[in-house]
C-alpha positions in Angstrom: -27.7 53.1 56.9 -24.6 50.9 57.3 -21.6 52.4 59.9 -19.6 52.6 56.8 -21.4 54.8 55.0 -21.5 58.6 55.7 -24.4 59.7 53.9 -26.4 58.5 50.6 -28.7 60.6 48.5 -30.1 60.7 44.9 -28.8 63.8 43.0 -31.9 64.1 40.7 -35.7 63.1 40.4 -38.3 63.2 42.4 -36.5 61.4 45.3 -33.8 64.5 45.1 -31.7 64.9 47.8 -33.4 62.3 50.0 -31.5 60.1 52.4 -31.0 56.6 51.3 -31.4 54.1 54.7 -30.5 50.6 53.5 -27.6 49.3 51.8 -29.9 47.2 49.3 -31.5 50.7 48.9 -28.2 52.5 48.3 -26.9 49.7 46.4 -30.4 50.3 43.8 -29.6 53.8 42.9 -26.1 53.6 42.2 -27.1 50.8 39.8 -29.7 52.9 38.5 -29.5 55.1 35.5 -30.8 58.5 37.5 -27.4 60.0 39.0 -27.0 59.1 42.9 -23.9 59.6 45.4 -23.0 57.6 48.2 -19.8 58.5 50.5 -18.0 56.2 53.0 -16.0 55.8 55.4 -12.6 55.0 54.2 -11.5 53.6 57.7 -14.3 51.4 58.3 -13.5 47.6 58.5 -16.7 47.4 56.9 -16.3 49.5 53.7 -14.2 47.1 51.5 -16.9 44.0 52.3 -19.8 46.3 51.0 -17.9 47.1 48.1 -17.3 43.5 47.1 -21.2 42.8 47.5 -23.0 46.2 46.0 -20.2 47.4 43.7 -19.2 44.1 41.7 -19.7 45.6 38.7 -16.6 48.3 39.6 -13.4 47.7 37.4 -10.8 45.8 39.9 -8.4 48.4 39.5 -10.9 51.2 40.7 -11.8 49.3 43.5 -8.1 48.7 44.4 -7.8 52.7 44.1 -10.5 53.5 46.2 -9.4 51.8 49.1 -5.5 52.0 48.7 -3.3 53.5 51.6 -1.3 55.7 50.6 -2.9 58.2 47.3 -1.4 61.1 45.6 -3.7 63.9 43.7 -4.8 62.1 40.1 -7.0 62.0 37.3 -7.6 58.3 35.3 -10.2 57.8 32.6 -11.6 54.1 32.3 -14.1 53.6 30.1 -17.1 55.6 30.6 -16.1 56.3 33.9 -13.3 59.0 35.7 -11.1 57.9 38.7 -10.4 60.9 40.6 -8.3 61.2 43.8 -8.1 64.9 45.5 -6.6 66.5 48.7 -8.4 68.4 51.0 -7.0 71.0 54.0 -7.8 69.2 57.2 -10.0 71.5 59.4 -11.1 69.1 62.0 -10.5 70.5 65.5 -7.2 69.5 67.1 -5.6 68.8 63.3 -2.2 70.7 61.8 -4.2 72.0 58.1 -1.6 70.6 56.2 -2.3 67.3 57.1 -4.3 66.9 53.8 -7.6 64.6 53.5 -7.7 62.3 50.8 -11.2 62.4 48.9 -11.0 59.4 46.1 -13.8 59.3 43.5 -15.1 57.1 41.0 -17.5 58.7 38.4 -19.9 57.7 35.8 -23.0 59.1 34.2 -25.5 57.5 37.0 -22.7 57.2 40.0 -20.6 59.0 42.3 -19.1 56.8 44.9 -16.6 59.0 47.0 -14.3 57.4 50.3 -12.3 59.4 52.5 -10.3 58.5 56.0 -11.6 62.0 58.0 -14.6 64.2 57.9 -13.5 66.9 55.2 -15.4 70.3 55.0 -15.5 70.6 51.6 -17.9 67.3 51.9 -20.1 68.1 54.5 -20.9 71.0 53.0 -21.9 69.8 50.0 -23.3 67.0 50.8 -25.7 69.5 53.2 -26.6 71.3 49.9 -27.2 68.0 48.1 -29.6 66.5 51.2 -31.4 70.6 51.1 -32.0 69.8 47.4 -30.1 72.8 46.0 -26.8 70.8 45.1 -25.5 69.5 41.9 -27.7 67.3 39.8 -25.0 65.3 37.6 -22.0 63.3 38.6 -19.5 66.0 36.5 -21.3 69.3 38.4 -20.7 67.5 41.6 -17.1 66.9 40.6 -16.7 70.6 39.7 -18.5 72.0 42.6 -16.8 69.7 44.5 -13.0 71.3 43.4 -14.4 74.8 43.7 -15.4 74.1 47.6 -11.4 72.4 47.8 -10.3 75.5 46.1 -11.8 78.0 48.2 -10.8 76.8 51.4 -6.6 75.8 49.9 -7.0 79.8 49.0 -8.4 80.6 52.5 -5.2 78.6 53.8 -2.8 79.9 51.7 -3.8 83.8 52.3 -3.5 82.6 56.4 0.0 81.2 55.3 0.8 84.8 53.5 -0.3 86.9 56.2 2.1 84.7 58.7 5.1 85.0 56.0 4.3 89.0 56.3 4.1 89.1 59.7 7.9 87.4 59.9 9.1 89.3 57.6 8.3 92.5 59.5 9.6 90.8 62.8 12.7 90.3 60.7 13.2 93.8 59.4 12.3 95.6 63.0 14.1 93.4 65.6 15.7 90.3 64.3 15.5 87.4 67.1 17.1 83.6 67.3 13.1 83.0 68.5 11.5 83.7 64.7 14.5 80.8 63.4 11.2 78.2 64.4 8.6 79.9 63.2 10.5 80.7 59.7 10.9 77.0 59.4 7.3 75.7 60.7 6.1 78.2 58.0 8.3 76.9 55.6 7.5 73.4 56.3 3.8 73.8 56.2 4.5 75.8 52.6 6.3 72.4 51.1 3.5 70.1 52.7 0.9 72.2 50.9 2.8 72.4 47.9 3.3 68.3 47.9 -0.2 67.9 46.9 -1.5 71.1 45.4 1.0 70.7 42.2 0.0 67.1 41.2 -3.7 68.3 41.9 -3.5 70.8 39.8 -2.1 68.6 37.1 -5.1 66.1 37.6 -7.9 69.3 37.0 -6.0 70.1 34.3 -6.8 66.3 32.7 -10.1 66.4 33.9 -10.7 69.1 31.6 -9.7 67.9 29.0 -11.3 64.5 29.2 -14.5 64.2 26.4 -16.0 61.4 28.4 -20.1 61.0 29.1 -20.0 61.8 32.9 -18.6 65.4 31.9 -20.4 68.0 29.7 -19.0 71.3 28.4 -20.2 73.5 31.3 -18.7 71.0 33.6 -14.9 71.2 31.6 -15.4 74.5 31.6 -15.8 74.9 35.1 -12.4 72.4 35.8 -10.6 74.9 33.2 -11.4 77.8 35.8 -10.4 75.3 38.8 -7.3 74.6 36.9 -6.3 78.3 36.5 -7.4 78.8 40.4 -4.7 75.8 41.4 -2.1 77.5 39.0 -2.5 80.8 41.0 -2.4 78.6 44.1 0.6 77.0 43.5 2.4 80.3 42.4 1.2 81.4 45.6 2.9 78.7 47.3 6.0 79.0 45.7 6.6 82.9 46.2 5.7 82.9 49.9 8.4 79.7 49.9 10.9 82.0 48.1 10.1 84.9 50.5 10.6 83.0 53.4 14.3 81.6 52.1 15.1 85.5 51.4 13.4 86.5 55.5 15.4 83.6 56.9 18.5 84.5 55.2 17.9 87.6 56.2 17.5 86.2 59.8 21.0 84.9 59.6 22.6 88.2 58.4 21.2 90.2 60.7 22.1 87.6 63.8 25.2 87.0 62.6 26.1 90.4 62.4 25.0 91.4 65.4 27.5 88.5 66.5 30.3 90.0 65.0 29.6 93.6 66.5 29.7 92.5 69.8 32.9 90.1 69.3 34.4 93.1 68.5 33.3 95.5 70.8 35.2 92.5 73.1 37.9 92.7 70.7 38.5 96.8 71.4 37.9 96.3 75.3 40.6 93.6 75.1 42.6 95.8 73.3 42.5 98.4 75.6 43.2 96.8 78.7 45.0 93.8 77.5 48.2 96.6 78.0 46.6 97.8 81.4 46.9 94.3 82.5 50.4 93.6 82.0 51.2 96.5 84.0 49.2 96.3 86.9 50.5 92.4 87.2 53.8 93.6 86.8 53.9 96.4 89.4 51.8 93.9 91.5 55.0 91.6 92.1 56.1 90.8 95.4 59.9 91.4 95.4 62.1 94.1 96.8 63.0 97.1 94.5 59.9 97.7 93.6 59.6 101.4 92.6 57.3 103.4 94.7 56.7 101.0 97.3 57.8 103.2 100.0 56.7 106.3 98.6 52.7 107.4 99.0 51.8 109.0 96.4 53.2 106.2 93.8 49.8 104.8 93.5 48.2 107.9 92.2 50.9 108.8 89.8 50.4 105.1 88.5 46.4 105.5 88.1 47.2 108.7 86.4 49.7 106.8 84.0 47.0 104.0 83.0 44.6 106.9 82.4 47.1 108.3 80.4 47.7 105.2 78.8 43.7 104.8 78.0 43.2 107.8 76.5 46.3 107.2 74.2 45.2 104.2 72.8 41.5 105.1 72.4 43.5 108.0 70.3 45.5 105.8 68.3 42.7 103.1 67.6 40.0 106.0 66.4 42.7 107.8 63.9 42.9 103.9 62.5 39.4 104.0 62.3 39.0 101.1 64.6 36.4 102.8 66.9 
């Protein structure tokens, strides 16, 4: 099997499931009427010269589509074929999940052909079903099953996304910290990354279902109709947990901030207080003669006593003002 190519395999027949090895092989049953699948390797410098010399027969603007660099989430319908480009959560070791895959798909009757720049899990796995001969056996039930496997694991995100949210929101509530300003945001951040690709995703299930074209049968538009509901739910989702997070982290703010202000004026009464204290201890602290006291001994208790005096009274004054 060419570097390029991840895995090849007839989805029906007797050959079901069944690796394809060469690319004359490969090249065969996608041109053959029994539906096959072959996925490659978007990166590959290889891929876009085997496309040009098995897949001639592709419209040029598919072809353009399939190997174009940057991709958004959509659904196009040419001829009797379906151009579909999907998002996937990255779960390959190492990776940040919200670094989505790109899955692009061109779909007829007897064809799937499928590119994507990383390994995606939702993939592998069915591809494994599809080599064990329990997968899919039309190009629209691979579609479908393919969604539902994108589906499951954007839900499995999105509920590791809400626990998180919950988890700052308590840390808010029981002991608000500068330290939860970076997780608010990372969580935010990863929210609006999801949310990028999830809406325009849903939007292309939603056309997909409707689409009365060969490659998909009633059980198969029935089955986007459900994935389409599952992405609206999804993308709620997304959006509250957003909206929650802009309520915790202005929450955040509040609670710093007036923790701020109580202890500038705590500072404020001490000031207060000895702001008066101050003045007379530098005045009695001059070094001229005629000072009062300065020759009598007990002149620096009485003037303790007075400050203390002096303390009390203003502490007095400022809790009948209700300052204290």
């Amino acid at each position: 099997m060419p570097d390029c190519i991840h895995f090849a395999a007839p989805l029906s027949g007797e050959d079901r499931g069944k690796p394809l090895a060469g690319s004359d092989e490969i090249a065969a049953a996608l041109y053959a009427p029994a539906p096959a699948w072959v996925h490659m390797d978007w990166e590959n410098p290889d891929t876009d010269i085997w496309i040009d010399t098995h897949l001639g027969y592709l419209p040029q603007p598919v072809r353009e589509a399939l190997v174009e660099d940057e991709t958004r989430p959509r659904a196009v319908m040419r001829g009797d074929g379906v151009l579909v480009i999907l998002r996937g959560v990255n779960l390959n070791p190492g990776a940040e999940p919200e670094d989505m895959i790109s899955v692009r798909l061109w779909l007829q009757e007897g064809r799937v052909i499928s590119l994507s720049r990383r390994r995606l899990k939702s993939v592998d796995a069915l591809a494994a079903r599809v080599m064990a001969g329990e997968g899919p056996e039309t190009s629209g039930a691979l579609l479908a099953d393919l969604i539902d496997g994108l589906n499951e694991r954007f839900d499995d995100y999105i509920g590791q996304l809400g626990a998180t949210s919950d988890r700052l929101e308590e840390d808010v509530l029981r002991e608000p910290d500068r330290a939860l300003r970076a997780s608010i945001t990372d969580t935010r951040g990863e929210l609006v990354d999801v949310r990028r690709y999830l809406v325009p995703q849903r939007d292309a299930v939603l056309a997909l279902s409707g689409y009365h074209v060969d490659v998909l049968h009633d059980d198969d538009r029935l089955r986007l109709s459900e994935a389409h509901d599952r992405l609206v739910r999804a993308v709620e989702e997304v959006e509250s947990q957003r909206e929650r997070l802009v309520v915790v982290q202005d929450e955040l703010t509040t609670a710093l901030s007036d923790r701020l202000n109580r202890n500038l004026y705590v500072l404020s009464m001490i000031s207060a207080i000895f702001l008066p204290l101050g003045v007379l201890t530098g005045l009695m602290g001059i070094n001229v003669a005629g000072m009062p006291g300065a020759n009598w001994p007990p002149a620096f208790w009485v003037f303790s006593g007075l400050l203390c005096v002096i303390v009390v009274i203003q502490v007095l004054i400022l809790r009948a003002l209700r300052w204290l």
